[in-house]
N, C-alpha and C positions, 0 to 999 in steps of 0.2 A: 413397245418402247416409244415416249414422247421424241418425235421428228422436229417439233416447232421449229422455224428460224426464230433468232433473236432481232425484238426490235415489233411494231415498225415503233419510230422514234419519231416524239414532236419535233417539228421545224427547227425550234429553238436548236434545236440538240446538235443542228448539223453546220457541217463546215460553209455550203452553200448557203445557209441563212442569210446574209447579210446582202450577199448578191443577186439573190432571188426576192426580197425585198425591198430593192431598189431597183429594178426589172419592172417590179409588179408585179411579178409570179405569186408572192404571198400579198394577200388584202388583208387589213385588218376590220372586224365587222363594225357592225355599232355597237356591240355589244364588247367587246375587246378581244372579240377571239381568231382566231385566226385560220384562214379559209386558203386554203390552195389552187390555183388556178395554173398550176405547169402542167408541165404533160407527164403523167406515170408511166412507168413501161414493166411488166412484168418478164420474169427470164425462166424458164425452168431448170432445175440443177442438171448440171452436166452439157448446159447450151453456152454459146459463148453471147458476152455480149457486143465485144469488136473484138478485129481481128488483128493483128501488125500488118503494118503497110493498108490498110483501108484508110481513104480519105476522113480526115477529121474533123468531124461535124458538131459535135455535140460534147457537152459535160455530165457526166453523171455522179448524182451522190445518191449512196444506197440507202435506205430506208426501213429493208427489213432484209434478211439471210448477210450471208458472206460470198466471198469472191477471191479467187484465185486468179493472179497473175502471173503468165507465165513464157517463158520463150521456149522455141520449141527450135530443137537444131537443126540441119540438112540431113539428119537422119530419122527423123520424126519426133526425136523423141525430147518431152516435156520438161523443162529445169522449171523449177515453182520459185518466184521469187519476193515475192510478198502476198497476205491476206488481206481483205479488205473488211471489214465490221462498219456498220452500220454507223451513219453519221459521216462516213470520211466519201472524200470525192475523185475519179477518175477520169481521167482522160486530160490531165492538165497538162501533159507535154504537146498538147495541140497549140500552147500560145506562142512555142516555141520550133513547130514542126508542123506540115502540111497534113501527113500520117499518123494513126496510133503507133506507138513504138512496139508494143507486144500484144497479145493475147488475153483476154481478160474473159474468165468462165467461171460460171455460177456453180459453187460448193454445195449449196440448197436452195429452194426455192425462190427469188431475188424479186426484191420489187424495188426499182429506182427511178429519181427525178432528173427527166433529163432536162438540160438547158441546151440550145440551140447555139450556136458562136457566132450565128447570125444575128442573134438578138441581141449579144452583149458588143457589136461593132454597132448598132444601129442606138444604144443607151452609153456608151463609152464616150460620147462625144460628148452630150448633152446633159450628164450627169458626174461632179466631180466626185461624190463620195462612191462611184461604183469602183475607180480606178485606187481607192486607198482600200476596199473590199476585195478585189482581185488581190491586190499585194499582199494581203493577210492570208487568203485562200489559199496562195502560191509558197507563200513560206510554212504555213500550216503541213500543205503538201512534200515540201523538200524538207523536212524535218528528218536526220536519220534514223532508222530502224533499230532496233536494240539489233547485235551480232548474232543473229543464231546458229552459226553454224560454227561460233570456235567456244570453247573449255568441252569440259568431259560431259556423255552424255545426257547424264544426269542432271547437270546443270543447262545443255540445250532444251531436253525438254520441261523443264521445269519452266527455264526463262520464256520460252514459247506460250506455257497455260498462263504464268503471270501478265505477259502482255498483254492477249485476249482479252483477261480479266481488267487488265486495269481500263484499254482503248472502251468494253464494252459501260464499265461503271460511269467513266468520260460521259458516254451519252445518256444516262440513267435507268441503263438497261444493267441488268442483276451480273454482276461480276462474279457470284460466289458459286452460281450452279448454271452450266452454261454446256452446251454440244460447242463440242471443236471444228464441226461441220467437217473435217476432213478425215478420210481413211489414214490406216495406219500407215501405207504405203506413201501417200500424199503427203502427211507427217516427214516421214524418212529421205523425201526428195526435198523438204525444203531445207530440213536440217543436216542435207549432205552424208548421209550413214545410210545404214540398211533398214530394214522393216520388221525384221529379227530385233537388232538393237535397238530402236523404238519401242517394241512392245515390251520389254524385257525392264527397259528403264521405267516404262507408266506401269508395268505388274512391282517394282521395288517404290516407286513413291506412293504406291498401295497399300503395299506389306507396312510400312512407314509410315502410317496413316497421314500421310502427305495432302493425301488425297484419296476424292472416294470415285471409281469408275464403273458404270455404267453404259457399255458402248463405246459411244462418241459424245457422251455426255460427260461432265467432271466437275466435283462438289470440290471448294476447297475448304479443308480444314487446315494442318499446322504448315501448309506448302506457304512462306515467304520470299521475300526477293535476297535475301542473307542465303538460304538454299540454292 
């Protein structure tokens, strides 16, 4: 079974472009193309890339796999509260907090650009369009989440594949056949139900030719946002 992550994605594609840009992290050559000069950092699935409560040092936007964000209680155990797909950027409650706020673990494979917060105090001063690039980055960021965890299940996981699809099309990576990068389990903890009921809802928009499943991979055919 193809494991690929989704991505990686040109510069253009990602939320960090503008900022990285004007940093100087991206050069443009002589020829017009465009040459990366940040730091990459690779993760393997199932490693974290920070942890909560670690000092906050850096930004990352992902570039290739997905990412789980997650709080974990005084009992150990894991609440999943957003994915991350390629082109979007984490660790932005650092502008607003010494600390990352939660837990952030690689779904698959991950490869991400990190920026430094050192480097954007040391261009923040001396650069005015970096500080109208951050405000875009930050609202880009705080944008809300579609609700996945209220109407019938049916409709949670459907609204779940369509989002993927559409965040993933956003950066011109194929929306229409795509891994969900997550178990079914992981599935069930972010949209608050069980793993029984998860599977049960992806085997009926099956039967439904909603969609076509393979895995953790999923083709869309008649599955809409009206579904």
């Amino acid at each position: 079974m193809n494991t690929r992550s989704p991505g990686p994605i040109a510069c253009r594609s990602c939320d960090l472009h503008d900022v990285c840009r004007l940093c100087g992290l991206i050069a443009i050559g002589e020829h017009r193309t465009m040459q990366r000069t940040g730091a990459l950092r690779t993760i393997r699935a199932g490693a974290r890339l920070y942890r909560a409560g670690e000092p906050a040092h850096s930004l990352f936007a992902v570039r290739q796999g997905m990412l789980k964000t997650v709080d974990v209680g005084t009992d150990g155990e894991e609440r999943i509260v957003a994915i991350s797909t390629p082109g979007e950027v984490l660790g932005t409650e650092a502008f607003g907090m010494r600390v990352y706020a939660h837990d952030v673990v690689a779904l698959q494979p991950v490869v991400c650009c990190e920026l430094p917060l050192s480097l954007l105090s040391d261009q923040y001063v001396r650069v005015r369009e970096l500080a109208v690039a951050l405000i875009s980055l930050l609202s880009r960021a705080s944008k809300p989440r579609i609700a996945l965890a209220r109407g019938s299940i049916r409709a949670r996981v459907g609204g779940l594949i369509l989002d993927l699809a559409r965040r993933l099309e956003q950066r011109g990576l194929d929306g229409q056949r795509f891994s969900l990068g997550m178990t079914r389990q992981e599935i069930a903890n972010l949209l608050d139900t069980r793993i029984e009921t998860v599977s049960r809802a992806i085997q009926k928009l099956s039967r439904e030719q909603a969609i076509d499943v393979d895995g953790q991979w999923v083709t869309l055919r008649s599955l809409r946002p009206a579904d």
